[in-house]
PDB file of N, CA, C and O in Angstrom:
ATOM      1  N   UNK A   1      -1.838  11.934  59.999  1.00  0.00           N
ATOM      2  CA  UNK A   1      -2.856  12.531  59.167  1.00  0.00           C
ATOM      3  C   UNK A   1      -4.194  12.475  59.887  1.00  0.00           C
ATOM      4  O   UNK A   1      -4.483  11.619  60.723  1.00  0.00           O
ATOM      5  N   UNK A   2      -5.257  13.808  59.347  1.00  0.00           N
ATOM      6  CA  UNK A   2      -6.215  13.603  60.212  1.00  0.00           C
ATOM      7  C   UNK A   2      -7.276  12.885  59.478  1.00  0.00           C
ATOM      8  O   UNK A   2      -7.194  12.871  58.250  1.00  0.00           O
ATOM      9  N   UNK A   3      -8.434  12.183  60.163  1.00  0.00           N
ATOM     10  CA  UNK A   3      -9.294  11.137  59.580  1.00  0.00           C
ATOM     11  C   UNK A   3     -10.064  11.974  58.846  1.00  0.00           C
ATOM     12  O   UNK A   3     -10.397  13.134  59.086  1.00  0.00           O
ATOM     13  N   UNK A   4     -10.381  11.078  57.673  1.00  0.00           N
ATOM     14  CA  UNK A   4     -11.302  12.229  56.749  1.00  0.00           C
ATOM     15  C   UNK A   4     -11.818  11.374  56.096  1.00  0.00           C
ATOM     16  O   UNK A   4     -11.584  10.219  56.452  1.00  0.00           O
ATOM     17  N   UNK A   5     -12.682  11.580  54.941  1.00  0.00           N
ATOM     18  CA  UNK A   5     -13.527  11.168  53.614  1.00  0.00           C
ATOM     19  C   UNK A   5     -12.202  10.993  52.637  1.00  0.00           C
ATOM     20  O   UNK A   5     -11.295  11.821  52.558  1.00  0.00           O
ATOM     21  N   UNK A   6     -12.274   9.781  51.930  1.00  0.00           N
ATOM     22  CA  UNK A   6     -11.715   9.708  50.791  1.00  0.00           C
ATOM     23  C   UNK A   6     -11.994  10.577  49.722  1.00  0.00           C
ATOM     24  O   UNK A   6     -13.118  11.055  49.572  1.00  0.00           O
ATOM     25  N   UNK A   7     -10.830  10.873  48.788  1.00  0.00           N
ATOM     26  CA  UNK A   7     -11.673  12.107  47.739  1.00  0.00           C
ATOM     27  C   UNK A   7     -11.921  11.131  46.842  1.00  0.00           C
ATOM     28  O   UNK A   7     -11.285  10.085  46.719  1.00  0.00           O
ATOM     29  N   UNK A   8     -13.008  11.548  46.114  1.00  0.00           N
ATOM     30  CA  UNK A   8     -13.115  10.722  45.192  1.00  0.00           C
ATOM     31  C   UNK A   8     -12.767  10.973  43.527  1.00  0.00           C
ATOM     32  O   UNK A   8     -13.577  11.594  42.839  1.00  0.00           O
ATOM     33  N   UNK A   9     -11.783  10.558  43.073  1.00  0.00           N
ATOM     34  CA  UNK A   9     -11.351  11.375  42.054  1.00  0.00           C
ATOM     35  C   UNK A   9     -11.530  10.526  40.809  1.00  0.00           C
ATOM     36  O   UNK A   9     -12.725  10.252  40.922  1.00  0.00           O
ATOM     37  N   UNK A  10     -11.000   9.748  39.351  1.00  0.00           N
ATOM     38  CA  UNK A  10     -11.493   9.404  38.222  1.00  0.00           C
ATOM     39  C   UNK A  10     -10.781   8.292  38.176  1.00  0.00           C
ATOM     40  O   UNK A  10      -9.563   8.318  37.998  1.00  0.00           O
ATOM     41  N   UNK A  11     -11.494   7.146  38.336  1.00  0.00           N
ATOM     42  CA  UNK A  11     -11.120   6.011  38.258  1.00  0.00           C
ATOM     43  C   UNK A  11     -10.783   5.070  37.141  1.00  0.00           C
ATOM     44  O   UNK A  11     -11.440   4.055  36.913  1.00  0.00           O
ATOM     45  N   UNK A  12      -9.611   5.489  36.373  1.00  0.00           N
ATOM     46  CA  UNK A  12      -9.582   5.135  35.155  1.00  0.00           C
ATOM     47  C   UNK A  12      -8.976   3.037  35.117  1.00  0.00           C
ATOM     48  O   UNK A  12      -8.633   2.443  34.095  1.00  0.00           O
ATOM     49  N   UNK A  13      -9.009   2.736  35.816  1.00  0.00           N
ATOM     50  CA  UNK A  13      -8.729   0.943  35.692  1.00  0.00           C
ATOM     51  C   UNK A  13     -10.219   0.654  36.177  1.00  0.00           C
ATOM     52  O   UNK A  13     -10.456  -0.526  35.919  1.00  0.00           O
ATOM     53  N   UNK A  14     -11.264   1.236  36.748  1.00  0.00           N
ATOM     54  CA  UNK A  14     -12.672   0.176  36.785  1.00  0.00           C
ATOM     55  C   UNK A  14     -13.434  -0.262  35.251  1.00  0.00           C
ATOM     56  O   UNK A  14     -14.146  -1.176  34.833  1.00  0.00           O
ATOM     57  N   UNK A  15     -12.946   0.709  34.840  1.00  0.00           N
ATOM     58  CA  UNK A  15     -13.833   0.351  33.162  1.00  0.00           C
ATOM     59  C   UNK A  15     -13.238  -1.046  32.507  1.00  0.00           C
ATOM     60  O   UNK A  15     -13.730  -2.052  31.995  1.00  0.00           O
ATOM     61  N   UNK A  16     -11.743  -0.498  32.841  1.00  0.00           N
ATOM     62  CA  UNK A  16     -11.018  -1.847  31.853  1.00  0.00           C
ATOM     63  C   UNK A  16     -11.447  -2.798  32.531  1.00  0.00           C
ATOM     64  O   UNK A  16     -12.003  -3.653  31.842  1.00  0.00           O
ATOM     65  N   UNK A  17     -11.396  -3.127  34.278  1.00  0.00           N
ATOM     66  CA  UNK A  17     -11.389  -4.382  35.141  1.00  0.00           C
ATOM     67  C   UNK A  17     -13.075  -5.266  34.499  1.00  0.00           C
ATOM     68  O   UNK A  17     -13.477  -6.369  34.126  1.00  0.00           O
ATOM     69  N   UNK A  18     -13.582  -3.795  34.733  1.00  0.00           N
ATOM     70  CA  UNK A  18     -14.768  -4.356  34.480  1.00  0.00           C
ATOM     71  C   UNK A  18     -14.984  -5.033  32.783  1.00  0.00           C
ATOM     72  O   UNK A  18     -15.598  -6.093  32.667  1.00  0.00           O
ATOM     73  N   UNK A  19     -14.616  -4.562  31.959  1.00  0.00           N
ATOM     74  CA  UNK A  19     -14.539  -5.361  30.451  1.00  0.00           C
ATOM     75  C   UNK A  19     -13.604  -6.299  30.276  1.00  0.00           C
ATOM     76  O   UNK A  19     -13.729  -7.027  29.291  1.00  0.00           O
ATOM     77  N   UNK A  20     -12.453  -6.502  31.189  1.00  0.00           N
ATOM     78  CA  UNK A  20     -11.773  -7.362  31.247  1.00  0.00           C
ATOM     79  C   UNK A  20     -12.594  -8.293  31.486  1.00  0.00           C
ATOM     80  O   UNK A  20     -13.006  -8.848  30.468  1.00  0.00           O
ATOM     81  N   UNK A  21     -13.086  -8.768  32.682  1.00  0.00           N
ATOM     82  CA  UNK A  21     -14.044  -9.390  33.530  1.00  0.00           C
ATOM     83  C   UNK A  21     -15.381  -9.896  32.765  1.00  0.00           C
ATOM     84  O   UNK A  21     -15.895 -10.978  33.050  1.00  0.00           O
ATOM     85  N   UNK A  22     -15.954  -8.948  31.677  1.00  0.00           N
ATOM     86  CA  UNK A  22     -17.157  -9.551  31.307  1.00  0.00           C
ATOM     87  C   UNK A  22     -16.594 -10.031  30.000  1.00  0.00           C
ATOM     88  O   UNK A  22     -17.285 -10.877  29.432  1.00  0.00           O
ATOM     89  N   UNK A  23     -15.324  -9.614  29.322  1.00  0.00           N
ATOM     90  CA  UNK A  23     -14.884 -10.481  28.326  1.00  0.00           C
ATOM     91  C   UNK A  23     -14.510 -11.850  28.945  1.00  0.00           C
ATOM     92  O   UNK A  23     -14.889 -12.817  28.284  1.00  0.00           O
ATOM     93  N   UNK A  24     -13.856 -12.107  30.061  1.00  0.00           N
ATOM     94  CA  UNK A  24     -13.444 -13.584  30.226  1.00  0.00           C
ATOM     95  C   UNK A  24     -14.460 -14.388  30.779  1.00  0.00           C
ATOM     96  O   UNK A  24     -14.276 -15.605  30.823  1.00  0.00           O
ATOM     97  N   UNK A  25     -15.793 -13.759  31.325  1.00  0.00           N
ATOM     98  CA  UNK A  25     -17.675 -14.676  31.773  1.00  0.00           C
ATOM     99  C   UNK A  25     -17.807 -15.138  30.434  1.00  0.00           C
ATOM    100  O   UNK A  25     -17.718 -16.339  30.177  1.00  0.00           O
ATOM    101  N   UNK A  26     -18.052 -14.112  29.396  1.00  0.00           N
ATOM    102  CA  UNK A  26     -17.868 -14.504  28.147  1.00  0.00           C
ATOM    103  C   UNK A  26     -17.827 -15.423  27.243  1.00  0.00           C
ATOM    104  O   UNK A  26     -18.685 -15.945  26.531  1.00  0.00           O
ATOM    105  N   UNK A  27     -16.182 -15.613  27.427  1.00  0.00           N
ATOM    106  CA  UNK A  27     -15.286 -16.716  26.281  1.00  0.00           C
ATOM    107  C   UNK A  27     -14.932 -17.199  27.305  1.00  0.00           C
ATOM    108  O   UNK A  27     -13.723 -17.423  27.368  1.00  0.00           O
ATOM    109  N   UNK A  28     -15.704 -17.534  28.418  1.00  0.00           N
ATOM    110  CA  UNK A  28     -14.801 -18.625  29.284  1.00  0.00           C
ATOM    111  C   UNK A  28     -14.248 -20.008  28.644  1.00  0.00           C
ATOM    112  O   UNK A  28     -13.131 -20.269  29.091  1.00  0.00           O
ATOM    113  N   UNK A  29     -14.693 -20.886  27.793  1.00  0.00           N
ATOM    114  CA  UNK A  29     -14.421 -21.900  27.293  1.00  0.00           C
ATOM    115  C   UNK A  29     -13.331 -21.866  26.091  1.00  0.00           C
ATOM    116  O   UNK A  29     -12.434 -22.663  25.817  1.00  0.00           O
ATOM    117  N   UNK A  30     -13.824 -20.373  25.331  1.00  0.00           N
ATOM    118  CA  UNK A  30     -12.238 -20.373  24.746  1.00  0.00           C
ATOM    119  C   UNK A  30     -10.843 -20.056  25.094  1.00  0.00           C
ATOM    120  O   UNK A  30      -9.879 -20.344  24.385  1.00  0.00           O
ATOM    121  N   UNK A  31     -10.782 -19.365  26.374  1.00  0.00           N
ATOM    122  CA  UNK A  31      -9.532 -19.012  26.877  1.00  0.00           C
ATOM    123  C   UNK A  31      -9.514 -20.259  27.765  1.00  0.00           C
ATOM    124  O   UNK A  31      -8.489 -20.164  28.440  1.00  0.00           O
ATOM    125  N   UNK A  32     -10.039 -21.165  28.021  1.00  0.00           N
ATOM    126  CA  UNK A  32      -9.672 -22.556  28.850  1.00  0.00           C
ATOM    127  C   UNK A  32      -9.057 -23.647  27.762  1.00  0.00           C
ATOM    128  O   UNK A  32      -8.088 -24.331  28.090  1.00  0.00           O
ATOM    129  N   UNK A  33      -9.673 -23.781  26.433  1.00  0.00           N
ATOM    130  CA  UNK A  33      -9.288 -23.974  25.868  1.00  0.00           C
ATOM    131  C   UNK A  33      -7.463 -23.393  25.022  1.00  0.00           C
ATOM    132  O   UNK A  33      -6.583 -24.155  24.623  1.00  0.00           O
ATOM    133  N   UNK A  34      -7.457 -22.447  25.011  1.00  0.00           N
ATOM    134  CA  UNK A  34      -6.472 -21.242  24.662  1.00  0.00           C
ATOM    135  C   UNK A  34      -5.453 -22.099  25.800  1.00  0.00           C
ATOM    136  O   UNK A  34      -4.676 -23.001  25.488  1.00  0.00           O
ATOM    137  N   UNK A  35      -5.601 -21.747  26.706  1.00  0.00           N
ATOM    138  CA  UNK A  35      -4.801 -21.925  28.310  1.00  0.00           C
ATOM    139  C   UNK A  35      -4.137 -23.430  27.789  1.00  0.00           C
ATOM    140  O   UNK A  35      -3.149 -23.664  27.094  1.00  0.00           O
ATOM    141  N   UNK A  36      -4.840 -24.069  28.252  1.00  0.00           N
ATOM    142  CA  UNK A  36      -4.768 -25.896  27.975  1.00  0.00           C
ATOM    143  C   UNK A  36      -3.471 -25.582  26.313  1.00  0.00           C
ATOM    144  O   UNK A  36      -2.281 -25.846  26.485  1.00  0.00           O
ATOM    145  N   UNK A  37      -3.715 -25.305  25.593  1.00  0.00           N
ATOM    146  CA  UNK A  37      -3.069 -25.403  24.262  1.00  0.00           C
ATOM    147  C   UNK A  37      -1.721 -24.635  24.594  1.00  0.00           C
ATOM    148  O   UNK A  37      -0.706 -25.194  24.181  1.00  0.00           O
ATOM    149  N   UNK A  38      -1.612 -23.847  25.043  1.00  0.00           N
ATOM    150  CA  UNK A  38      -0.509 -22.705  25.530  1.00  0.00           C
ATOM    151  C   UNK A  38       0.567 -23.687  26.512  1.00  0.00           C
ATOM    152  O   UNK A  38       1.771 -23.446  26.596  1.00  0.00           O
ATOM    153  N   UNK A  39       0.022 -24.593  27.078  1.00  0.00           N
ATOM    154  CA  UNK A  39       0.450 -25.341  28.557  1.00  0.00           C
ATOM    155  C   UNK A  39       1.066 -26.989  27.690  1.00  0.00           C
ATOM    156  O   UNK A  39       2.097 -27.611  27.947  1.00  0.00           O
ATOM    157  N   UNK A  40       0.067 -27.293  26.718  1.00  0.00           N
ATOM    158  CA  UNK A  40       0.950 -28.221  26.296  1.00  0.00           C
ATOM    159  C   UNK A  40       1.901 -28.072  25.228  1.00  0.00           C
ATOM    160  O   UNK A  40       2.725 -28.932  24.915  1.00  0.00           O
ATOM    161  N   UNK A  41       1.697 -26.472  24.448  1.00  0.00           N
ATOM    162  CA  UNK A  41       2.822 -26.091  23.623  1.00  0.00           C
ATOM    163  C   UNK A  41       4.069 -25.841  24.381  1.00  0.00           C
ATOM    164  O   UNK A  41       5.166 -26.127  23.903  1.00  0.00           O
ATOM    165  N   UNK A  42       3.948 -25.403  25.353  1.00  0.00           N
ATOM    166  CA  UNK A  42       5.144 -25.133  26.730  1.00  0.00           C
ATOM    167  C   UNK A  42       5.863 -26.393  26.865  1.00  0.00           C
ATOM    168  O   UNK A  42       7.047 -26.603  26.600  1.00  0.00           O
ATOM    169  N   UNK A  43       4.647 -27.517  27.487  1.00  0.00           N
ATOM    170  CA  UNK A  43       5.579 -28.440  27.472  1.00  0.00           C
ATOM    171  C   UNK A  43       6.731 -29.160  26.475  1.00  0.00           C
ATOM    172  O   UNK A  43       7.808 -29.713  26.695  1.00  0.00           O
ATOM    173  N   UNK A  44       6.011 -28.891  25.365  1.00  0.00           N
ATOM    174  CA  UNK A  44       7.070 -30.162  24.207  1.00  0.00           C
ATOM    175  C   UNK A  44       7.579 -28.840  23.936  1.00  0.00           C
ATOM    176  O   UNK A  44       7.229 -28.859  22.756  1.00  0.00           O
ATOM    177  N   UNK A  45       8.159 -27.625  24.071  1.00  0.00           N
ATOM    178  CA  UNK A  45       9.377 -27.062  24.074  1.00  0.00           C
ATOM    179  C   UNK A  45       9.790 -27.528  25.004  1.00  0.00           C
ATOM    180  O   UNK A  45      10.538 -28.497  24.872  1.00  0.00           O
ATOM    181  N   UNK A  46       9.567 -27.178  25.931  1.00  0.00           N
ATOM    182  CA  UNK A  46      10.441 -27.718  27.007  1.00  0.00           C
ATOM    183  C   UNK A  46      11.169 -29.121  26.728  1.00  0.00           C
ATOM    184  O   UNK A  46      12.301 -29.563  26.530  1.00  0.00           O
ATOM    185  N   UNK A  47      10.435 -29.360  26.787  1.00  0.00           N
ATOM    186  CA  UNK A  47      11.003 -30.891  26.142  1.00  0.00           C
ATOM    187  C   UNK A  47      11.785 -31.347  25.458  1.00  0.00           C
ATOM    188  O   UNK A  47      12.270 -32.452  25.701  1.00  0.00           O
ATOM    189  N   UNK A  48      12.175 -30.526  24.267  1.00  0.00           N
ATOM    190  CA  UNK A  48      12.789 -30.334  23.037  1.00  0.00           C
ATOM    191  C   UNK A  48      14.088 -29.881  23.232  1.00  0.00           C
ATOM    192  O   UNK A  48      15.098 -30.281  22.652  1.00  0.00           O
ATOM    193  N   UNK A  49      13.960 -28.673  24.431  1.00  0.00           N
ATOM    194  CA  UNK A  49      15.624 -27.944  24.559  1.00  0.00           C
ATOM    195  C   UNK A  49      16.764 -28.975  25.099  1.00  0.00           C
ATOM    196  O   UNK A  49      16.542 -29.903  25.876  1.00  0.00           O
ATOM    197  N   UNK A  50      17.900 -28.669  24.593  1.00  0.00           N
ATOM    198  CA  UNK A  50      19.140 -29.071  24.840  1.00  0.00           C
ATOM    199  C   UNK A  50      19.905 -27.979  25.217  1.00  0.00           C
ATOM    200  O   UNK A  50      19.864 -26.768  24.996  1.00  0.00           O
ATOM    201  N   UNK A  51      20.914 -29.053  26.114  1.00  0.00           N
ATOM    202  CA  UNK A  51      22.029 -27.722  26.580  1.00  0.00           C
ATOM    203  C   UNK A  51      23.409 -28.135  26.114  1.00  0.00           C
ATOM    204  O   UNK A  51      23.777 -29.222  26.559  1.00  0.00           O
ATOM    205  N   UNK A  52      24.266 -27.493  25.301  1.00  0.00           N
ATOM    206  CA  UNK A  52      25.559 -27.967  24.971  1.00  0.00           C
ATOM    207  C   UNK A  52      26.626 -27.716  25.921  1.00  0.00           C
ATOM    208  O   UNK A  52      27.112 -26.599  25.746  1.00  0.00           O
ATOM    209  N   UNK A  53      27.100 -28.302  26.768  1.00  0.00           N
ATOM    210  CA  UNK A  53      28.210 -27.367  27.618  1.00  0.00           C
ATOM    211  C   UNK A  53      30.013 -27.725  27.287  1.00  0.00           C
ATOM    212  O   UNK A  53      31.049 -27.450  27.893  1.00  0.00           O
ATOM    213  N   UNK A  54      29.720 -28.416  26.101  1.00  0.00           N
ATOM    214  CA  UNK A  54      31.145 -29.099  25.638  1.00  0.00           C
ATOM    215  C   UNK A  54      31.651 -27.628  24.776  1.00  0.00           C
ATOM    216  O   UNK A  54      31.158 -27.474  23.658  1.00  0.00           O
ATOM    217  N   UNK A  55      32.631 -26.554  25.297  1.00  0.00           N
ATOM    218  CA  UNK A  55      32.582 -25.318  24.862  1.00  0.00           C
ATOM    219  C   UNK A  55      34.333 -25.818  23.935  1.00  0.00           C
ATOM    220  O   UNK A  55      34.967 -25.114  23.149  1.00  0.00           O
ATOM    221  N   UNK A  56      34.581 -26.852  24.294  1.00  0.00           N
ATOM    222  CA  UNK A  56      36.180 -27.482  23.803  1.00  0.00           C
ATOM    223  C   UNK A  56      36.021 -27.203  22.206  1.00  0.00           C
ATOM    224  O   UNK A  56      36.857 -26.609  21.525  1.00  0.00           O
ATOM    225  N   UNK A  57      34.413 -27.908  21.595  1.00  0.00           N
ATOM    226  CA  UNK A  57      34.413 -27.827  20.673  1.00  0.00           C
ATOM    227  C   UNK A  57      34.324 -27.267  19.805  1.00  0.00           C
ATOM    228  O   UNK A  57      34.188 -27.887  18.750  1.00  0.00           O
ATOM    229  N   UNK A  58      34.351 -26.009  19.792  1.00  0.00           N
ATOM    230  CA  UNK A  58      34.542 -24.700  19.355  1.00  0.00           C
ATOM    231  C   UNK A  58      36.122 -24.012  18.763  1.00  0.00           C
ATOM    232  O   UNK A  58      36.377 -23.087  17.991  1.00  0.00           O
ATOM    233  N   UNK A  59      36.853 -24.832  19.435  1.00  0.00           N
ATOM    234  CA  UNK A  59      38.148 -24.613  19.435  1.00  0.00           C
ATOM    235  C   UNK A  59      38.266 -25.787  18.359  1.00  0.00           C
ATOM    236  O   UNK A  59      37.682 -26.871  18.335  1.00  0.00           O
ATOM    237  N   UNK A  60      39.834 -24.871  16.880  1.00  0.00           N
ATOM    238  CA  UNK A  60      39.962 -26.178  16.475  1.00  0.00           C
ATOM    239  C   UNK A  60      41.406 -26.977  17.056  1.00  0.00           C
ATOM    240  O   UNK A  60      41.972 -26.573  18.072  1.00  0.00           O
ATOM    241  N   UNK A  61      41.867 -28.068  16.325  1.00  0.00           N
ATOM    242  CA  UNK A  61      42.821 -29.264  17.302  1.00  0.00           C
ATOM    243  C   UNK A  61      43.744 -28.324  17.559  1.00  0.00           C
ATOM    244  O   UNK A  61      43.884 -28.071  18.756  1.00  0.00           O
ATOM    245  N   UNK A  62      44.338 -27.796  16.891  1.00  0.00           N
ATOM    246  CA  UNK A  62      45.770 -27.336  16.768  1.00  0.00           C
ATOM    247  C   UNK A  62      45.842 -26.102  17.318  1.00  0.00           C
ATOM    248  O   UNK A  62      46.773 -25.402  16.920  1.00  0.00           O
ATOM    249  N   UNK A  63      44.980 -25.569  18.267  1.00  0.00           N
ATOM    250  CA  UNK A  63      45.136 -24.539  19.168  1.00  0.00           C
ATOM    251  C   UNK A  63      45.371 -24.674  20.744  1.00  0.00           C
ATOM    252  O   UNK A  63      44.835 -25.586  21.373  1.00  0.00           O
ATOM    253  N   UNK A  64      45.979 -23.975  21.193  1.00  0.00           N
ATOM    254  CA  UNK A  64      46.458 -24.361  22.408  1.00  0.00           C
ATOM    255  C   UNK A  64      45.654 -24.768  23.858  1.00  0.00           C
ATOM    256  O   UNK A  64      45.886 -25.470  24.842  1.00  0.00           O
ATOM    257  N   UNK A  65      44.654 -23.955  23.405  1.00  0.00           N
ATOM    258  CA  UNK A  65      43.333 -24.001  24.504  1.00  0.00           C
ATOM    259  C   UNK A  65      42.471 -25.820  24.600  1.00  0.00           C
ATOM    260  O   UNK A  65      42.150 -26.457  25.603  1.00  0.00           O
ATOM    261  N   UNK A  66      42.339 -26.151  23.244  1.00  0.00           N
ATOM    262  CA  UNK A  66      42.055 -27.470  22.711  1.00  0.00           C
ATOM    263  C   UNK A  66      42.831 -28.287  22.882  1.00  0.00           C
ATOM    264  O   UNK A  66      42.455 -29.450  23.033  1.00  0.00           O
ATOM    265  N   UNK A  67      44.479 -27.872  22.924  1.00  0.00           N
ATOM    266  CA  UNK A  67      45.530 -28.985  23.196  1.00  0.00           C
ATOM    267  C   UNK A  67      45.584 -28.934  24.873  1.00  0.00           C
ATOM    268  O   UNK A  67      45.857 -29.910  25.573  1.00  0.00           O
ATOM    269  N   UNK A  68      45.334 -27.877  25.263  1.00  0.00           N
ATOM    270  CA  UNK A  68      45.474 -28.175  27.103  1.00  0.00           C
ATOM    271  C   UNK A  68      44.513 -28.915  27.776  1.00  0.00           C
ATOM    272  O   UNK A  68      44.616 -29.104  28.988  1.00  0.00           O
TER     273      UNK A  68
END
């Protein structure tokens, strides 16, 4: 390609970047706050899950899959 001028055409993500951006200068302290609360709700799920892998018990006695 030959070297040229960029065209300059309608830049529709600078508006949002930019209100994105002056919303989070903003509420900086509430989305740090927000963040922090999000991070320790994460954790104690995490925390909380169990994994069952005993799939035997599903089966009742007197079926063959359970008796093998």
């Amino acid at each position: 390609l030959k070297a040229g001028q960029p065209q300059q055409g309608r830049d529709f993500s600078r508006k949002f970047t930019l209100a994105f951006a002056d919303f989070t200068e903003r509420h900086r302290p509430t989305l740090m706050v927000l963040a922090i609360v999000t991070v320790v709700a994460s954790l104690w799920g995490i925390s909380r899950l169990t994994v069952e892998n005993r799939f035997i018990d599903y089966f009742q006695k007197d079926t063959e899959i359970y008796q093998g």
